[in-house]
N, C-alpha and C positions, 0 to 999 in steps of 0.2 A: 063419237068419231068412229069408232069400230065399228056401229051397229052400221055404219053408210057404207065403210073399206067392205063389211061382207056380204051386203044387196049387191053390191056392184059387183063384186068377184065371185062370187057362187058360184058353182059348176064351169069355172074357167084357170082351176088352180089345178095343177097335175099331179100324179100322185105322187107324193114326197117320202123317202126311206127315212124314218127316223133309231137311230140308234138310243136304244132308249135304256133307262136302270130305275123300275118302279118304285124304289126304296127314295131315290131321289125326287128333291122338291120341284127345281127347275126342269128339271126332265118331265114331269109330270105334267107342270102347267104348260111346258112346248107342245106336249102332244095333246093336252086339250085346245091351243088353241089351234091348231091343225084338224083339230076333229070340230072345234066350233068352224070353221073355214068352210065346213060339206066336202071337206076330202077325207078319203078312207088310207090312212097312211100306211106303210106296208113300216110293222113294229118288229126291230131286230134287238130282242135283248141281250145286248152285248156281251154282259158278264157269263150270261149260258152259252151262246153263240158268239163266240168269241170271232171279229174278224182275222183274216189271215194278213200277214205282213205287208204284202201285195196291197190288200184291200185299206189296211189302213194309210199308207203310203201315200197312195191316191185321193181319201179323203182328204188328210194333209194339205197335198197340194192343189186339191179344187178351192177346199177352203184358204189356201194361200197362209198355212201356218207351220211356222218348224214343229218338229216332237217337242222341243223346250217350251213351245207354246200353248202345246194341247196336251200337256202332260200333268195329271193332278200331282201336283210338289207339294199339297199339303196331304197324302195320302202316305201314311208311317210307314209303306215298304218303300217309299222313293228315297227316304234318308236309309232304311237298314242294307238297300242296296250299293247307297254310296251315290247316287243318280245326281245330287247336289251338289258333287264336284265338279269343277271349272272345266277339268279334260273328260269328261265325260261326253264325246261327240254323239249328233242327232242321229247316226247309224246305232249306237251302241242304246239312246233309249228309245228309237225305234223298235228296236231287238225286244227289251224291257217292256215296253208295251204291248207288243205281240203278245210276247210270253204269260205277262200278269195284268188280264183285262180291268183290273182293278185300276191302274193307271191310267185307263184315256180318258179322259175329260169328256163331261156330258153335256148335252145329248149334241151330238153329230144329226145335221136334217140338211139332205140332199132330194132339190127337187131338178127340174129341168131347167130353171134360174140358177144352181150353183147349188154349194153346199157350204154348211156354215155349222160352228162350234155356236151354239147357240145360247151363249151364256152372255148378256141379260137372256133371259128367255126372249122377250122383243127382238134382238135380233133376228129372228126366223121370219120377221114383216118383210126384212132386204131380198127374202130369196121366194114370197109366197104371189 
C-alpha cells in the first residue's frame, strides 16, 4: 500500500519543516518517511535551534493542540518544574517550553496541508 500512496504522489508533495531530535526514534522514522516520499524536507533540530515562543505558538495552533498537549510530561524537568500542577496555565508552559526545548514533543512536521505532532509517526500521511 505505500509503495502505490508514493508512485502516485512523487514530486507533488511540498516541502515539509520537520522539527526534528535525532536521538529520537519517532522522529527519525517521520523524517525517513518524508525522505522515502522524494521530498527534501527543510530539518530544524530543535534542541540546537531552539524555536522562539512566537514560533512555537503557531505550531500549536496549526496543529490544533494546547501546550498540555504537546508538552513531553514524561521528560524529569516537567515534574522538577512543578508543570504537573492543575494551575499551571498553557501560557505559563508555553513559557517552559520556549525556555527548555527539551519539553516539546517530537517531531512537529508542517507542510502546506497543515502541521501535525506527529506522534504515531503515521500521522504525518494526514498532512503529506
Amino acid at each position: 500500500m505505500l509503495e502505490v500512496f508514493l508512485k502516485r504522489h512523487q514530486g507533488k508533495i511540498p516541502r515539509p519543516t520537520i522539527y526534528h531530535n535525532p536521538v529520537c526514534g519517532t522522529s527519525r522514522k517521520v523524517l525517513q518517511i518524508l525522505r522515502d516520499y522524494g521530498t527534501d524536507p527543510i530539518v530544524v533540530e530543535y534542541l540546537r535551534d531552539t524555536p522562539s515562543r512566537h514560533t512555537l505558538a503557531g505550531l500549536l495552533a496549526q496543529a490544533g493542540l494546547t501546550p498540555r498537549e504537546a508538552i513531553r510530561s514524561k521528560e524529569e524537568l516537567y515534574k522538577v518544574l512543578g508543570l504537573d500542577a492543575p494551575e499551571i496555565t498553557d501560557e505559563q508552559l508555553l513559557d517552559a517550553m520556549a525556555e527548555n526545548a527539551i519539553l516539546i514533543n517530537r517531531p512537529f512536521v508542517s507542510t502546506q496541508a497543515g502541521t501535525r505532532l506527529c506522534r504515531p509517526a503515521e500521522v504525518v500521511f494526514e498532512i503529506l
